[in-house]
N, CA, C and O atoms as a GROMACS GRO file, in nm:
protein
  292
    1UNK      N    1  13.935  -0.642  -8.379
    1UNK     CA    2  13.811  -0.703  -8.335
    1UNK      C    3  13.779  -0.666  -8.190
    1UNK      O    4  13.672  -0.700  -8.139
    2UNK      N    5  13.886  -0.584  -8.112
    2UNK     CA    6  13.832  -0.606  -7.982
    2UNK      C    7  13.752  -0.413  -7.964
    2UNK      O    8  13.715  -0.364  -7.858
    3UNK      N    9  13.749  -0.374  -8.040
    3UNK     CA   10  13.662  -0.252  -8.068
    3UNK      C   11  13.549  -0.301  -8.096
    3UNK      O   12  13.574  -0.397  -8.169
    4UNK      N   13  13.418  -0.292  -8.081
    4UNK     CA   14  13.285  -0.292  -8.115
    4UNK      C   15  13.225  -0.251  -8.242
    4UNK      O   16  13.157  -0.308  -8.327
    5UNK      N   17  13.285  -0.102  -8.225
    5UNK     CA   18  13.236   0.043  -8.351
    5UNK      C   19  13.335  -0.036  -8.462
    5UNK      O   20  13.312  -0.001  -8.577
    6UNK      N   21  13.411  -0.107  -8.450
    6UNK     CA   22  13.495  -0.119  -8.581
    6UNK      C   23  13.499  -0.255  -8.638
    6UNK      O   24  13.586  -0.316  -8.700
    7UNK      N   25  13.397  -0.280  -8.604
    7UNK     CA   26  13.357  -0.432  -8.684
    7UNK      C   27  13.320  -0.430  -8.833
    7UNK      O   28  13.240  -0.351  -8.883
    8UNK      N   29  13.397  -0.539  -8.908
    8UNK     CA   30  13.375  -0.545  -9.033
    8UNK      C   31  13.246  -0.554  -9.082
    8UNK      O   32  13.172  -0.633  -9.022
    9UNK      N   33  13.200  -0.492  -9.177
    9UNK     CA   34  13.048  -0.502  -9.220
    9UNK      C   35  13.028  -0.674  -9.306
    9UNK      O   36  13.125  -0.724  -9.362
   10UNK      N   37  12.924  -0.727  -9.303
   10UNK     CA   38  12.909  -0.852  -9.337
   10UNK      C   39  12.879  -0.814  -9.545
   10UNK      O   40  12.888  -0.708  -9.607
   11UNK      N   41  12.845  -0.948  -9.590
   11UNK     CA   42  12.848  -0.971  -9.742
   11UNK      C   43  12.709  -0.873  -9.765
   11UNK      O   44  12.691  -0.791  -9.855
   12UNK      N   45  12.662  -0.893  -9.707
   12UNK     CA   46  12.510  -0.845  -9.696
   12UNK      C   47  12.474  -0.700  -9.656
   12UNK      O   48  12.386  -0.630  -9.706
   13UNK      N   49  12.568  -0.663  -9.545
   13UNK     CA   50  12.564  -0.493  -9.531
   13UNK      C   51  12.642  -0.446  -9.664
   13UNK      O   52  12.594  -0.365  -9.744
   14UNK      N   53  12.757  -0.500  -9.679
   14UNK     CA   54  12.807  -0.420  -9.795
   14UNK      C   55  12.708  -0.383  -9.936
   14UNK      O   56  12.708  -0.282 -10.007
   15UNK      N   57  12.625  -0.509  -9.943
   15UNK     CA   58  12.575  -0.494 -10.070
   15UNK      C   59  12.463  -0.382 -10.076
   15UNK      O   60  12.429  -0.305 -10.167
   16UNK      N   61  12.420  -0.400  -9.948
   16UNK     CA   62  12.302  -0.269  -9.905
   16UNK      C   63  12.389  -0.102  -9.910
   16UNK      O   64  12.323   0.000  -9.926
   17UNK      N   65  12.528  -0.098  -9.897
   17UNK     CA   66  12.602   0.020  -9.869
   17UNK      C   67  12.602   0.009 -10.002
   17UNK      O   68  12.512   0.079 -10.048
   18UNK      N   69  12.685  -0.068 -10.119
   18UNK     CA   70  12.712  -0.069 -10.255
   18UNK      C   71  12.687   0.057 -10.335
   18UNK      O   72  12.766   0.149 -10.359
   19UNK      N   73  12.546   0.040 -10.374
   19UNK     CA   74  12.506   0.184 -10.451
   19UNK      C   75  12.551   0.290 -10.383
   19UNK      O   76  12.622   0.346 -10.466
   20UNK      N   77  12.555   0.347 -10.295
   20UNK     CA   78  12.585   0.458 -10.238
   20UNK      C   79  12.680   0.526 -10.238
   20UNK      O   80  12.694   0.647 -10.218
   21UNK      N   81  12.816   0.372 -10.282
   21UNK     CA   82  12.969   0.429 -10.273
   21UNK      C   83  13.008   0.473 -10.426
   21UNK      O   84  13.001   0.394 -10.520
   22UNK      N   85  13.048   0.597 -10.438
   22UNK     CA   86  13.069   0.657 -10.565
   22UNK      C   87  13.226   0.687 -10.562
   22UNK      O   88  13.278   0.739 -10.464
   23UNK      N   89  13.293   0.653 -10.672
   23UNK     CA   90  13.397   0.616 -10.661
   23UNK      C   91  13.401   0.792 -10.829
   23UNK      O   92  13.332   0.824 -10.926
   24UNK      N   93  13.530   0.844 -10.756
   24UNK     CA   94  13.554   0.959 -10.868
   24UNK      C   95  13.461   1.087 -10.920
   24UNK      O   96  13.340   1.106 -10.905
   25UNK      N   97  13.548   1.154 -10.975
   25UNK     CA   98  13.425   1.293 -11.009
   25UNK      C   99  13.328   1.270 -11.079
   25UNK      O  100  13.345   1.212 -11.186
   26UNK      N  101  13.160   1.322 -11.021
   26UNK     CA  102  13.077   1.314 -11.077
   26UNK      C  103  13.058   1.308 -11.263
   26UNK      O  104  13.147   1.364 -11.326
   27UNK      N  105  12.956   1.249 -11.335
   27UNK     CA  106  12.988   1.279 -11.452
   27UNK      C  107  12.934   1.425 -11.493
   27UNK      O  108  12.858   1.479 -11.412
   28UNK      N  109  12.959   1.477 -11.582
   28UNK     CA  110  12.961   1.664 -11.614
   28UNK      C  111  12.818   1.623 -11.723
   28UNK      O  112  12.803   1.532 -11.804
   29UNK      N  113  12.746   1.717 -11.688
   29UNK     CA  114  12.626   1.762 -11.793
   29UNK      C  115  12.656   1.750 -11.924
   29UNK      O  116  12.597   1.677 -12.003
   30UNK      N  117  12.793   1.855 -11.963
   30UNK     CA  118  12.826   1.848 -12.035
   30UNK      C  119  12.998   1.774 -12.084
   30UNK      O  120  13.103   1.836 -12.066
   31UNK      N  121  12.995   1.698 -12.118
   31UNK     CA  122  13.154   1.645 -12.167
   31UNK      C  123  13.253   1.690 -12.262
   31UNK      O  124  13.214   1.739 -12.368
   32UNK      N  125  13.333   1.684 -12.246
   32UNK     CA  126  13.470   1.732 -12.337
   32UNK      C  127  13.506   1.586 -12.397
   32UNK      O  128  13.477   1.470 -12.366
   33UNK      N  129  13.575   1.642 -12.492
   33UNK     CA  130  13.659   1.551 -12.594
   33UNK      C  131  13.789   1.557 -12.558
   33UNK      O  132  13.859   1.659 -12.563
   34UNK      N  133  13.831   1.418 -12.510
   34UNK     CA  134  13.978   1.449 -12.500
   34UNK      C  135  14.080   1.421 -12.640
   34UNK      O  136  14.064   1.319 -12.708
   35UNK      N  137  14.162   1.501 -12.666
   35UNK     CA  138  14.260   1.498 -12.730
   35UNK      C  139  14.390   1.499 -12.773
   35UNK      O  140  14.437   1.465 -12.664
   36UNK      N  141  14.483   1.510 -12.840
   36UNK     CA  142  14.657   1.574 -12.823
   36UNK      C  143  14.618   1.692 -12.873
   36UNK      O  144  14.521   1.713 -12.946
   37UNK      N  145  14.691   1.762 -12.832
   37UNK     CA  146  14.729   1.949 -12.939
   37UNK      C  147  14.858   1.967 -12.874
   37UNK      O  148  14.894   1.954 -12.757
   38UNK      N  149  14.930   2.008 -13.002
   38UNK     CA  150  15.064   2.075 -12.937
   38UNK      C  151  15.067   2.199 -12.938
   38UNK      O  152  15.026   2.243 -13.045
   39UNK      N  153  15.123   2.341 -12.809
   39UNK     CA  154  15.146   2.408 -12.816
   39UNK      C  155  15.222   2.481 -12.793
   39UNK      O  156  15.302   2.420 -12.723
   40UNK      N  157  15.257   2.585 -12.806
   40UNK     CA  158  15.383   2.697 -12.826
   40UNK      C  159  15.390   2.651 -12.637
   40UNK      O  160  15.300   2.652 -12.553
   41UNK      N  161  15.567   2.608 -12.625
   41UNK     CA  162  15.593   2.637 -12.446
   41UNK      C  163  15.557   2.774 -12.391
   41UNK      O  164  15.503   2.786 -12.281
   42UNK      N  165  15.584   2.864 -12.460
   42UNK     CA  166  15.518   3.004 -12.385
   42UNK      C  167  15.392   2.989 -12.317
   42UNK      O  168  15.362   3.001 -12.199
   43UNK      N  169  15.328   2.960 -12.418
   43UNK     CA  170  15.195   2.935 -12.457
   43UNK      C  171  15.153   2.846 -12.278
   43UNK      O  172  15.101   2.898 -12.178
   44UNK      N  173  15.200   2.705 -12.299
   44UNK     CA  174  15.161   2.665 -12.192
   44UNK      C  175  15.235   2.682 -12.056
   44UNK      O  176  15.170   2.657 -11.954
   45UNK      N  177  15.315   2.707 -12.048
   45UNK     CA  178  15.376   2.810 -11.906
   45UNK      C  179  15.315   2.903 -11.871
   45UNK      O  180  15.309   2.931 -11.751
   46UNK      N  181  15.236   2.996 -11.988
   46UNK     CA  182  15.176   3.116 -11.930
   46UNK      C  183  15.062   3.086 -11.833
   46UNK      O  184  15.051   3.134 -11.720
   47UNK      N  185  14.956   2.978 -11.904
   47UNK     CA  186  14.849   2.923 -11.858
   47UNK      C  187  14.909   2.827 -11.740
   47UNK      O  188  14.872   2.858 -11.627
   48UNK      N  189  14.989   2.722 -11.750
   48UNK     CA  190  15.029   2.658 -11.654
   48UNK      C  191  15.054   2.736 -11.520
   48UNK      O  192  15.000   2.693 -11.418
   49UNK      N  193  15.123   2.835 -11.517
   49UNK     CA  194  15.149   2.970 -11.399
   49UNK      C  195  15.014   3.024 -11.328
   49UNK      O  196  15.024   3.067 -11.213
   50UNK      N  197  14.869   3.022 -11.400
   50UNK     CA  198  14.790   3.054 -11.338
   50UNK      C  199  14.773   2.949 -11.238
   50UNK      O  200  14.747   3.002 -11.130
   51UNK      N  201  14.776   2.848 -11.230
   51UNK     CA  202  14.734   2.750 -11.115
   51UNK      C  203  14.658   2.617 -11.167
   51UNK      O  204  14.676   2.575 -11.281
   52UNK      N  205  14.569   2.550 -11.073
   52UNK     CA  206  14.476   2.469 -11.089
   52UNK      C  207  14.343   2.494 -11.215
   52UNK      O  208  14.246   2.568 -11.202
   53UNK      N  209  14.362   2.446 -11.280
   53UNK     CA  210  14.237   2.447 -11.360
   53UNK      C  211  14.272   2.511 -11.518
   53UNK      O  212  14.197   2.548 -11.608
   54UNK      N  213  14.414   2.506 -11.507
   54UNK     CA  214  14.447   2.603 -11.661
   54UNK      C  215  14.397   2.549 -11.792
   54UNK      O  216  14.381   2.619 -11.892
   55UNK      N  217  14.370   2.393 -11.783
   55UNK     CA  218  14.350   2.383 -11.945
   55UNK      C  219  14.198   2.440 -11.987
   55UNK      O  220  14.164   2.487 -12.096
   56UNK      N  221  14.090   2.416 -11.825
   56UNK     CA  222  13.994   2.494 -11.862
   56UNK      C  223  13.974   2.620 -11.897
   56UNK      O  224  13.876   2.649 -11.965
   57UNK      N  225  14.092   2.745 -11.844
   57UNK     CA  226  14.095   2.805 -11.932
   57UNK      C  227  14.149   2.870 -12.066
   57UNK      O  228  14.130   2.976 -12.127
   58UNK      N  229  14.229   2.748 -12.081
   58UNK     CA  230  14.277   2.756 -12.239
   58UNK      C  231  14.140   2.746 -12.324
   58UNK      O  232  14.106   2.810 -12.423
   59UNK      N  233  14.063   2.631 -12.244
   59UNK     CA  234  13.944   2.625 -12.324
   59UNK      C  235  13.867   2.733 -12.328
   59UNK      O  236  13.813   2.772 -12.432
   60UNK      N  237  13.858   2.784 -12.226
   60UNK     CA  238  13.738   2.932 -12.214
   60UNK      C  239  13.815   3.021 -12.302
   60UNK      O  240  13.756   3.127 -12.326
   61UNK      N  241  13.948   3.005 -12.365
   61UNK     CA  242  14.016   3.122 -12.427
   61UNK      C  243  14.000   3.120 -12.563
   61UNK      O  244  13.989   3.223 -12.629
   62UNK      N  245  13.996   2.954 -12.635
   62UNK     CA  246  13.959   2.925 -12.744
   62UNK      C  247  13.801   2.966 -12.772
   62UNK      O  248  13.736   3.029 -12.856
   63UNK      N  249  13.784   2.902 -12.666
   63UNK     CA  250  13.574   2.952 -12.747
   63UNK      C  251  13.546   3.068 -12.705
   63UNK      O  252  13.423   3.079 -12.705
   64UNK      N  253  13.624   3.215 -12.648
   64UNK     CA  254  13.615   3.317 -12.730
   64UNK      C  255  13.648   3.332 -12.840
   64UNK      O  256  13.572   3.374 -12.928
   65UNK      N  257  13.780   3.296 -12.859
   65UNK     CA  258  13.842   3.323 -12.987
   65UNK      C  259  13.719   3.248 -13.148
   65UNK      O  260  13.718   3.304 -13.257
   66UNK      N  261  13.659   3.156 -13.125
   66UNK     CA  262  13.511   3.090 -13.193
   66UNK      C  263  13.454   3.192 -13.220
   66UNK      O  264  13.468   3.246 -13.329
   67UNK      N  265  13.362   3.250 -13.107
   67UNK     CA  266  13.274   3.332 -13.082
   67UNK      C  267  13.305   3.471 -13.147
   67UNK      O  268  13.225   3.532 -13.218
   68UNK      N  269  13.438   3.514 -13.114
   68UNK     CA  270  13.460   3.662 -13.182
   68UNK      C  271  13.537   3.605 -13.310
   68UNK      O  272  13.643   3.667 -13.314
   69UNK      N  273  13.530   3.529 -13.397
   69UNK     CA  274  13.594   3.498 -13.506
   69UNK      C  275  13.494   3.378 -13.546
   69UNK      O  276  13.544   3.267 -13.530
   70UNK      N  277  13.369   3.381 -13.593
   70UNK     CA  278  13.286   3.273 -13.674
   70UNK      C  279  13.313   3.246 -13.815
   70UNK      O  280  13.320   3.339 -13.894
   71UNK      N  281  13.328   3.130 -13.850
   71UNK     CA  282  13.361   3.098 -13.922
   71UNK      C  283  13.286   3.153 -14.036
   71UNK      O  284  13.165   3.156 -14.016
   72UNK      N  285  13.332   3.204 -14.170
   72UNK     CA  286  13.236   3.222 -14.312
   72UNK      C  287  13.203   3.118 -14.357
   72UNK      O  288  13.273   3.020 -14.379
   73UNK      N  289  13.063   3.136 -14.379
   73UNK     CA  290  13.015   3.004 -14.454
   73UNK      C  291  12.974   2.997 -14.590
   73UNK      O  292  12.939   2.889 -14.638
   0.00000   0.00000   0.00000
């Protein structure tokens, strides 16, 4: 309290700040389904070894594999 700049905001500033505070990653345009899948340890070590972001591209690896393999109907 004996700082000025660091005074607690009252019931009333907070509620005016409220909307503004966004708590976590934005929501995505598009959403995923989360699920289980089990796969081969190779499998996920190889992808795991690339770094940050691997299951997205397990995913980008599957929906080639879609794309160059469509299903017969």
């Amino acid at each position: 309290m004996s700082d000025p700049d660091a005074m607690p905001l009252t019931d009333e500033e907070w509620e005016a700040v409220k909307p503004l505070v966004r708590m976590g990653r934005p929501k995505a345009e598009v959403t995923k389904e989360r699920i289980t899948i089990r796969l081969s340890h190779d499998v996920v070590t190889q992808f795991r070894a690339t770094g940050e972001g691997w299951q997205t591209r397990i995913d980008a690896a599957l929906r080639q594999f879609i794309t160059e393999h469509p299903l017969a109907r």
